[in-house]
C-alpha positions in Angstrom: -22.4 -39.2 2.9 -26.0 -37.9 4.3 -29.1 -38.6 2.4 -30.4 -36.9 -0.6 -33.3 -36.5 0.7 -32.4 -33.9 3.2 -32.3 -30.2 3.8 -29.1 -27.6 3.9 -29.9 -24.4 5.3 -28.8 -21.5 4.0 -27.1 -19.4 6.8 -30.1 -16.8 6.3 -32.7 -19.7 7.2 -30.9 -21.0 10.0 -30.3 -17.9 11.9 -33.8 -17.5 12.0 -33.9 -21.5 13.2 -31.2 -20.5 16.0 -32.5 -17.2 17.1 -35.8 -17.9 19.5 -36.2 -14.0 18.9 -36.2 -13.3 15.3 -39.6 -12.6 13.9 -40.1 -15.7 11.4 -38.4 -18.1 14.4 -41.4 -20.2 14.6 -42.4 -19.8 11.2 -39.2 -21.5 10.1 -39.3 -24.1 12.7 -42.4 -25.1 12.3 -42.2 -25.6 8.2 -38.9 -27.7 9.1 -40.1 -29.9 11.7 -43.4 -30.7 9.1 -40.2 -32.2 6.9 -39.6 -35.8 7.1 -36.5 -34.6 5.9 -32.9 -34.2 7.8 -31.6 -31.0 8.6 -27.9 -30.1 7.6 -26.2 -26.9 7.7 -22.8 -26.2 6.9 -19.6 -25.1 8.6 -19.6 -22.0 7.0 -23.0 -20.8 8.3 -21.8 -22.1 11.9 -18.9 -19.4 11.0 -21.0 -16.8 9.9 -23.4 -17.4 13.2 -20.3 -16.7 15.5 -19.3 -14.2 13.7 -23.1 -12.2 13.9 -22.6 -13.4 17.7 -19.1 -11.8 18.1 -20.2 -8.3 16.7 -23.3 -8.1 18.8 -21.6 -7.8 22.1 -24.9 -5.7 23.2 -27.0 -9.1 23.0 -26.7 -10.8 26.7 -25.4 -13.8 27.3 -27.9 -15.9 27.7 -29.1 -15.5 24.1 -25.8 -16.5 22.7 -26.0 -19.6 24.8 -29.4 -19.7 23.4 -28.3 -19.6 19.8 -25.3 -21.7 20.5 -27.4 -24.3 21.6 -29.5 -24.2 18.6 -26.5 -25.0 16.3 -25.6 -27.9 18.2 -29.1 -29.1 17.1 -28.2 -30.1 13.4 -25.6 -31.9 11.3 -23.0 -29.9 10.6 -21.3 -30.5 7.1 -17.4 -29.6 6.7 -15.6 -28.2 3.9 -13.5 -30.8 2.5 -11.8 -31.9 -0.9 -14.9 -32.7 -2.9 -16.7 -29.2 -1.2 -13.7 -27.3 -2.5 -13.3 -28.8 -5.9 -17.6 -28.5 -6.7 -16.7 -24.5 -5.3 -14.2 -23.7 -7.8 -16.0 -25.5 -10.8 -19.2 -23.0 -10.0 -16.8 -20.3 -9.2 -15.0 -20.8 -12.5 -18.5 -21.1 -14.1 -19.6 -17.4 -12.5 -16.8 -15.8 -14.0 -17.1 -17.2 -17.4 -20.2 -16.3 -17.1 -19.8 -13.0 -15.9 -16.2 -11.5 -15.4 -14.8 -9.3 -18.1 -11.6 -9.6 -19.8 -8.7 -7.3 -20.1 -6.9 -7.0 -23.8 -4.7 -9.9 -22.9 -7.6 -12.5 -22.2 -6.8 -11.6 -18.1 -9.9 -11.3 -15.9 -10.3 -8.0 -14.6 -12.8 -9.1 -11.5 -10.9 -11.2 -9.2 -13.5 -11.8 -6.7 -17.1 -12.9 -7.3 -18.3 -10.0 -4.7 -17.0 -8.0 -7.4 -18.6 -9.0 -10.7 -21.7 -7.1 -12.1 -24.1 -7.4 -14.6 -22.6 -6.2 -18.2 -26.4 -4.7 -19.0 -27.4 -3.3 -16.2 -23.6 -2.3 -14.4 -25.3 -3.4 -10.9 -23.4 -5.9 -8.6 -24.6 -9.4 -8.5 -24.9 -9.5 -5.6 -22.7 -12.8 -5.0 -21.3 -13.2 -2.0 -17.9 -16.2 -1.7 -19.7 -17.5 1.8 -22.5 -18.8 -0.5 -20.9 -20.0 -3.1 -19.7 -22.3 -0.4 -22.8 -23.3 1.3 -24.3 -24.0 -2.8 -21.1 -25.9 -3.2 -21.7 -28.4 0.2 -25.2 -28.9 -1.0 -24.6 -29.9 -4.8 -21.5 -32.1 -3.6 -24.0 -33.6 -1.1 -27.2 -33.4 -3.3 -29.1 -31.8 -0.3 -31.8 -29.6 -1.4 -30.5 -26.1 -0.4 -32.8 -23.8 1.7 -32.4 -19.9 1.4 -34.4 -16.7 1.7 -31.8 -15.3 -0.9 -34.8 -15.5 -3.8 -33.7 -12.4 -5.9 -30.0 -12.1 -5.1 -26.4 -14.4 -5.7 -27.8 -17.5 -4.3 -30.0 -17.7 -7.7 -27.6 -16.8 -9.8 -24.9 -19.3 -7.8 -27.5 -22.4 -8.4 -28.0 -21.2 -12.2 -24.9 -21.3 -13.0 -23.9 -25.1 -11.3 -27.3 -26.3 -12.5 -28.7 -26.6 -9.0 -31.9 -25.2 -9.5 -34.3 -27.7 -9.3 -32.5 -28.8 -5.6 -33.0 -24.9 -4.4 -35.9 -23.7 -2.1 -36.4 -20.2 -2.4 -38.3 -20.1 0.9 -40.9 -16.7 1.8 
């Protein structure tokens, strides 16, 4: 099991980490290699990178080798039995929290990109790839990383009591 004291990167933070051409590249680097702290990310942000890869066939080849080579750079966490049972204990929590319920008790939402807030009616915002990235770092106890300041990742860590382990990073 990796350290407590370490980092997992939110896929939003590490694409910036893997792409030498995003704008905040260096930026992000550089506050991470200040750490003392070890890097993780996890599989599903690895997924998510080839994915943003294979839909950017316009990007040449040498910056995918680029970014693929920047993923080989950290840790890389799997989803496994303990991942998927802390992901369905926050998921479960998320829609207590804020599904609604048909006459016969049923939940009407059946997936979290579909819940919204009951006083506003806007979506939450919550997308299932987080949930399992906030999932590998509570079963961990990694501090989780992410840009996602204002969206699902803060309501994900609110509602598995993960707050004080989040970075919401600028």
């Amino acid at each position: 099991m990796p350290p407590s004291d370490g980092y997992l990167l939110d896929t939003n933070i590490a694409s910036a980490v893997w792409d030498a051409q995003s704008p905040i590249h260096e930026s992000v680097r550089s506050r991470l290699a200040s750490s003392a702290a070890l890097i993780y990310v996890s599989s599903v942000s690895i997924g998510e990178g080839e994915y943003g890869l294979g839909v950017s066939p316009a990007i040449d080849a040498e910056r995918h080798r680029l970014y693929r080579a920047a993923m080989d750079e950290y840790v890389i966490l799997p989803i496994e039995k303990h991942t998927a049972q802390t992901f369905g204990r926050i998921r479960a929590g998320l829609f207590q929290r804020y599904a609604t319920r048909g006459r016969r008790g049923r939940l009407k939402e059946k997936y979290v990109e579909d819940l919204v807030d009951s006083t506003t009616g806007k979506e939450l915002g919550i997308q299932e790839n987080d949930l399992w990235i906030a999932s590998t770092a509570v079963e961990y106890n990694l501090i989780l990383a992410t840009f996602d300041k204002a969206g699902g990742m803060r309501r994900i860590v609110d509602v598995a009591s993960y707050t004080e382990r989040t970075e919401f990073w600028t």
